[in-house]
N, C-alpha and C positions, 0 to 999 in steps of 0.2 A: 504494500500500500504506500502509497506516495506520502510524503510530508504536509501537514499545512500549506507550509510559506512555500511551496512551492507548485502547490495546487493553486494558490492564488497569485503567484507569480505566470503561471498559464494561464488563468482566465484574464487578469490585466493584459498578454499578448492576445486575446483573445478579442479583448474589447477594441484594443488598438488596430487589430486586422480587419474589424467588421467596420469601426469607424471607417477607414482610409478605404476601403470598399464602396460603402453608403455614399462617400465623398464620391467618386467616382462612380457612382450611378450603377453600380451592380444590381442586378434582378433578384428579386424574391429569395431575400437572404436569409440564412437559419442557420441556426447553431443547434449542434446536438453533443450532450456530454453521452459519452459510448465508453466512460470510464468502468460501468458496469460489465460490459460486455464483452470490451477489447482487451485484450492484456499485451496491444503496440501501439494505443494513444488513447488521449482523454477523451479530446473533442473535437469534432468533424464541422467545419464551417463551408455552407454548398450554396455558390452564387451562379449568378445566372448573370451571362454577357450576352449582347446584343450585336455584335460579329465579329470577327475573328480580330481585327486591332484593336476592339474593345475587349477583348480576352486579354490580350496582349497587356494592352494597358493595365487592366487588373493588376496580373501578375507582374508586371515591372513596378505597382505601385505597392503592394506585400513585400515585396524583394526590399526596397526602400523601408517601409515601415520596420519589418525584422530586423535588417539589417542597424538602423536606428538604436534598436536596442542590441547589440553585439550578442543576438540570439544565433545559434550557430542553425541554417537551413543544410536540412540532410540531403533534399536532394527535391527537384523540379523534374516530375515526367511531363512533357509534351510533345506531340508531334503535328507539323504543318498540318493546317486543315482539320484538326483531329474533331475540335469542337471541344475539346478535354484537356484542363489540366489540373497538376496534383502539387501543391505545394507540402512538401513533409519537414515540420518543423520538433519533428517527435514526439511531443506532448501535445500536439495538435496538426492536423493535417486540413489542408483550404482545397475542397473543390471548384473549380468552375468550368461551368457550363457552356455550352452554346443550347440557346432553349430545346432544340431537337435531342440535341444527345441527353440533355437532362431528364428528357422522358424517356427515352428511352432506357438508359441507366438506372433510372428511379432508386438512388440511393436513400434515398429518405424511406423509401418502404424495407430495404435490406435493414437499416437498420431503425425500424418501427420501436423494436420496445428500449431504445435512449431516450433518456430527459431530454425534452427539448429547453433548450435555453432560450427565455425570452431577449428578444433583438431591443428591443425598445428600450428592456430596463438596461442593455450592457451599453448603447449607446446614450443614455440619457445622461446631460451632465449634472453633477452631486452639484446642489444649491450650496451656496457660500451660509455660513454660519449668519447669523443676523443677530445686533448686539438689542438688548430690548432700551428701548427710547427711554426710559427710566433711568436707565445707567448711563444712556448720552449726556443726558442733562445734570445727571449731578457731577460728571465728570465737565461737564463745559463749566458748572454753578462754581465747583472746587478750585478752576484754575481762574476764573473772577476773583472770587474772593482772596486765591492766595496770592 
């Protein structure tokens, strides 16, 4: 079984591959932890591009992102045309699609019984702390007076 900190140091590359995806207008993104299931990755990220330089683009914008964080990439399968590619980052593997091959691939139903990880919540940004206006004030009152 994996660590903590290092289970959530995967889902933070997690959040940051789906962001920089989303950025880049990837199709019908999903995340699935398959940490139950698999015993060679936690969790399987499966986008959908819209043609083949938009695949492209994708994957040279993961490349970047990973790279960003001096995550080591195990290994990129693609080939010209394919509709398919595999980004493997070991503790997480990036599918993407061209929409034909994604149905016909239909990895979402190979691996049906994984958590799906909501996309919304890993891209939504954490709201900044907010100080209560009560303490503004007596903090502006305090330096009046002193």
């Amino acid at each position: 079984m994996k660590s903590k900190s290092k289970k959530h140091a995967t889902l933070e590359l997690v959040k940051l591959c789906c962001r920089a995806l989303d950025d880049k207008k990837a199709g019908d993104l999903r995340v699935l932890d398959v940490s139950g299931q698999s015993s060679i990755t936690d969790y399987l990220i499966i986008a959908t591009a819209t043609s083949d330089p938009h695949l492209r683009a994708l994957r040279v914008e993961l490349e970047k992102v990973i790279d960003a964080t001096q995550t080591r990439i195990v290994g990129i399968e693609t080939s010209l045309e394919s509709g398919w590619t595999v980004v493997d980052v070991f503790d997480l593997m990036v599918h993407l699609f061209s929409a034909d091959r994604r149905a016909q691939y239909g990895l979402e139903n190979l691996w049906k019984d994984a958590v799906e990880v909501s996309v919304a919540k890993l891209l939504a940004v954490a709201k900044p702390k907010t100080v209560k206006k009560s303490a503004v004030v007596r903090r502006k009152n305090a330096i009046v007076q002193g």
